[in-house]
C-alpha positions, -999 to +999 in steps of 0.1 A: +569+414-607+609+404-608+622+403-572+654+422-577+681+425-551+686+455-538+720+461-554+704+455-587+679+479-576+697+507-571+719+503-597+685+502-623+671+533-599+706+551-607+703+545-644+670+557-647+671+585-628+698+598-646+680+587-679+652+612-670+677+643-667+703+638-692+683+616-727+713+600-729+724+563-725+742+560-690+770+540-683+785+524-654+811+547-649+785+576-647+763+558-623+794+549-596+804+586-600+773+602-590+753+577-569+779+566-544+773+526-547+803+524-531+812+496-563+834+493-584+827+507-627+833+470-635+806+456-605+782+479-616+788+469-653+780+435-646+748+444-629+737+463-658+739+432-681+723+413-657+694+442-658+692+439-697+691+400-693+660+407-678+648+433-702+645+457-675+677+480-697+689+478-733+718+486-748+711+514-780+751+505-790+777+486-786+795+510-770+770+528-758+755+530-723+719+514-709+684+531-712+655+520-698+629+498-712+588+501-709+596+470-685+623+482-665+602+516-656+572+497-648+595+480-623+610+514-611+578+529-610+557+503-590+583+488-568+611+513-564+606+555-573+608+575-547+579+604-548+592+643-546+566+660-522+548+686-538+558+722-523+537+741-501+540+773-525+536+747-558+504+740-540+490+781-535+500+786-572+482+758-582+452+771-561+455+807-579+452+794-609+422+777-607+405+810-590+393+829-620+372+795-632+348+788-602+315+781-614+323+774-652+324+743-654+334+743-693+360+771-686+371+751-650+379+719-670+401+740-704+421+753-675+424+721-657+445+714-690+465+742-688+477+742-654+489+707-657+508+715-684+522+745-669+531+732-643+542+696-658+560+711-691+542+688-714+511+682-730+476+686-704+447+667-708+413+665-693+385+638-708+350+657-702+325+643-677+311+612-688+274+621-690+263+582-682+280+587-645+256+617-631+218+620-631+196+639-650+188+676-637+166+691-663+159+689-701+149+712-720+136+716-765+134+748-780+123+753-813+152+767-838+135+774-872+109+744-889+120+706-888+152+719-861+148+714-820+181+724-798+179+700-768+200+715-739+204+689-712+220+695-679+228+673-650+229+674-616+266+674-617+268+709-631+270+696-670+250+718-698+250+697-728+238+710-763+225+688-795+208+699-824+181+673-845+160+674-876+129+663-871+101+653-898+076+675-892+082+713-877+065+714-839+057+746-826+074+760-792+042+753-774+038+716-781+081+712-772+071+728-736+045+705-732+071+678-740+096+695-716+073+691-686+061+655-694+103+644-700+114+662-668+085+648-646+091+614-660+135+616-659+144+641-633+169+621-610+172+590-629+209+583-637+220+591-677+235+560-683+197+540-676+171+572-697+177+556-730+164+522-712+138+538-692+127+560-728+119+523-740+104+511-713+080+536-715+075+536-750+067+497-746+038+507-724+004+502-736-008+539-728+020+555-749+009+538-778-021+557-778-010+587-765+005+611-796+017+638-771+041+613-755+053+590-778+067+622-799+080+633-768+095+603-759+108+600-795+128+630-798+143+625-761+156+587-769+171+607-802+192+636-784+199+611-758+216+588-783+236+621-800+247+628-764+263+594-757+278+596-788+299+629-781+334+629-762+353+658-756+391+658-747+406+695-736+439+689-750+468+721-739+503+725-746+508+701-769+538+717-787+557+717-754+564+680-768+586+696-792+612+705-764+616+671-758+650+655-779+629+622-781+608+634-810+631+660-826+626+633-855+603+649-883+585+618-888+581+603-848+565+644-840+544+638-872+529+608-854+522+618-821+506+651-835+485+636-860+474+612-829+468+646-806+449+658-841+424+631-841+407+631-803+390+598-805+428+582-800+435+600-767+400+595-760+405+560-762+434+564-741+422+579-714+393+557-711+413+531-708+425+543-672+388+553-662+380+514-665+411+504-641+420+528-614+408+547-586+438+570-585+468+578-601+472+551-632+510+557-656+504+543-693+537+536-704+542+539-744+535+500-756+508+491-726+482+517-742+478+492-770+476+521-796+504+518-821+507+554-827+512+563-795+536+536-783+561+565-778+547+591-748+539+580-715+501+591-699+496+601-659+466+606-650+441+607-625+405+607-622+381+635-604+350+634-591+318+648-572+312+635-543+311+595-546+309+601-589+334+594-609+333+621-637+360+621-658+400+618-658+424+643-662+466+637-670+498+646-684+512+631-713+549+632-727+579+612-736+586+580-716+620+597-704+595+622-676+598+628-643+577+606-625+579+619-590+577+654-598+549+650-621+528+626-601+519+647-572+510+673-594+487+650-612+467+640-582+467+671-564+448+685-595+426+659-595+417+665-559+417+700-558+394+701-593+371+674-574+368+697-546+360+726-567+334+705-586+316+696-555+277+713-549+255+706-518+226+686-541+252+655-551+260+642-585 
C-alpha cells in the first residue's frame, strides 16, 4: 500500500470522483474548480504527475487530462472512499421487492439478480448455492421410462436439485424406493461435500460386496452425486444495461464482455474467486480477476449465507468507472437481507 500524503490524496480522491460522473479525463483545472483544495491549477498539476509517477493516474493524451488506473482505485478504494449511507426508503424498496419470492428459493435467488441491477444500473449476478457447503436433507430416484432414473436431491438448506442418468439395466420403481430408504438412512445429515467419500467408504466395506441391493444403490447415488458437483448455476440480469455505459460503446470491447456473460463458466470462475477470499464485500477490479476477457468491468460482490453456511455470493458487475459508494451498500445490504430471508429454524 503507497503511503500518500494527504494532499496527494485528495487530489487522486478528486480525480476519481469526478472520473466516475463525467467518463472523461479530468484535469487540474477541473479538480481546483470544484473541490476547493484551496491550490493553485499549476500545484495540483504537479501532484497529478507525481500520482501517474506512481501509476496510481495515466495520462490517455498529451493534452489530455488523468484517469484512473486498476492501481490507483484499489488505493482509493481500500485506503481513501468515502461510503454513501444507504437511504432509509432505498432500504423498504429493497425489502418490497424481495416480498413476492419468500419461500422459492430458485425464484428468491433470479430476483436477487434483478434487484441488484435495478437498483445498481448494471449487470446483477447471483452464483447458486454451492451444494458441497450444506448437508444432505433427503434423496430421492424415481423411475422415468427403462434404463432412465431422475434423482431429486434436496438439502437441508432449502436446495432441490434435479439430475437425470442412464443406467444399464431398467430397475423398477419398487427396487429405487428400497434404494431411497437405504441412501437416506445411511446420508441424512452428512455434509454434501464428504457423501461421494462416505459412498466409497461404504462401498469398500466387506458386506456391500455381497450385498446386490446396496452396492447398486450405492452406485447410482456416487453417480448423481458426481453430476451434481459438476453443475453451477450463475443468475445473470440486466446485462444490456452495460450498454449505457460510453466505456464499451466500441463494437468490438461489448462483443467481448457479452460473449464472456454468454458463456457462464467465465463469471462462474469469477465469482468463485471471491467465495475463496472474503467474508464480506470483495471489489474485483478489471486486471486482478486474471481472466483476459474480462479485464474491462469491475465485480462487487458479497456473499450470503444460512445461519453459520456460506452458500453462495451474489454482486454487481460493470465498467471500472462505477460508483463504489453508492453501489457497495447496496451490495451488502442484499446480501444480508437475502441471508436473512434464507434462514429456517433446522440450520444449514
Amino acid at each position: 500500500m503507497i503511503d500518500l500524503p494527504k494532499r496527494d490524496q485528495q487530489v487522486l480522491e478528486a480525480v476519481i470522483n469526478d472520473y466516475i460522473q463525467s467518463g472523461e479525463p479530468v484535469g487540474s483545472r477541473a479538480v481546483s474548480k470544484r473541490y476547493g483544495l484551496r491550490v493553485s491549477s499549476a500545484t495540483i498539476r504537479n501532484v497529478m504527475a507525481d500520482l501517474e509517477d506512481l501509476g496510481l493516474l495515466y495520462q490517455p493524451h498529451t493534452s489530455a487530462g488523468r484517469v484512473p488506473t486498476d492501481r490507483g482505485l484499489r488505493l482509493y478504494l481500500d485506503s481513501i472512499m468515502k461510503f454513501k449511507e444507504l437511504e432509509k426508503e432505498e432500504r423498504a424498496l429493497i425489502r418490497r421487492a424481495f416480498k413476492e419470492s419468500r419461500g422459492d428459493i430458485t425464484e428468491l435467488l433470479r430476483r436477487t439478480s434483478r434487484i441488484l441491477s435495478k437498483f445498481c444500473g448494471q449487470a446483477g449476478v447471483v452464483l447458486w448455492p454451492k451444494l458441497t457447503r450444506t448437508r444432505l436433507k433427503h434423496i430421492e430416484f424415481i423411475r422415468l421410462r427403462p434404463n432412465h432414473v431422475a434423482v431429486i436431491l434436496i438439502s437441508k438448506s432449502g436446495l432441490v436439485h434435479h439430475s437425470f442418468l442412464n443406467v444399464d439395466e431398467d430397475i423398477k420403481q419398487e427396487e429405487l424406493d428400497r434404494y431411497c430408504r437405504y441412501v437416506n438412512e445411511l446420508l441424512q445429515d452428512v455434509p454434501l461435500g464428504e457423501i461421494k467419500q462416505r459412498i466409497l467408504e461404504e462401498m469398500r466395506k466387506e458386506k456391500i460386496l455381497f450385498d446386490q441391493l446396496y452396492s447398486r444403490a450405492l452406485a447410482i447415488t456416487e453417480r448423481a452425486f458426481q453430476a451434481t458437483f459438476e453443475d453451477a448455476e450463475v443468475y445473470i440480469e440486466g446485462q444490456t444495461k452495460l450498454l449505457n455505459n460510453p466505456e464499451f460503446a466500441d463494437v468490438e470491447r461489448m462483443r467481448r464482455i457479452l460473449d464472456a456473460f454468454e458463456e457462464k463458466s467465465r463469471i462462474i470462475r469469477l465469482l468463485d474467486m471471491t467465495l475463496r477470499t472474503t467474508m464480506g464485500v470483495s471489489i474485483i477490479l478489471g486486471s486482478e480477476s486474471e481472466l483476459e476477457e474480462l479485464g474491462e468491468i469491475s465485480l462487487i460482490s458479497s456473499p450470503y449465507r444460512r445461519g453459520e453456511t456460506q452458500l453462495g455470493v451474489l454482486g454487481v458487475i460493470g465498467p471500472l468507472r462505477m460508483d463504489y459508494s453508492r453501489i457497495i451498500p447496496v451490495v451488502e445490504f442484499t446480501a444480508c437481507l437475502l441471508s436473512q430471508l434464507l434462514e429456517e429454524p433446522e440450520g444449514a
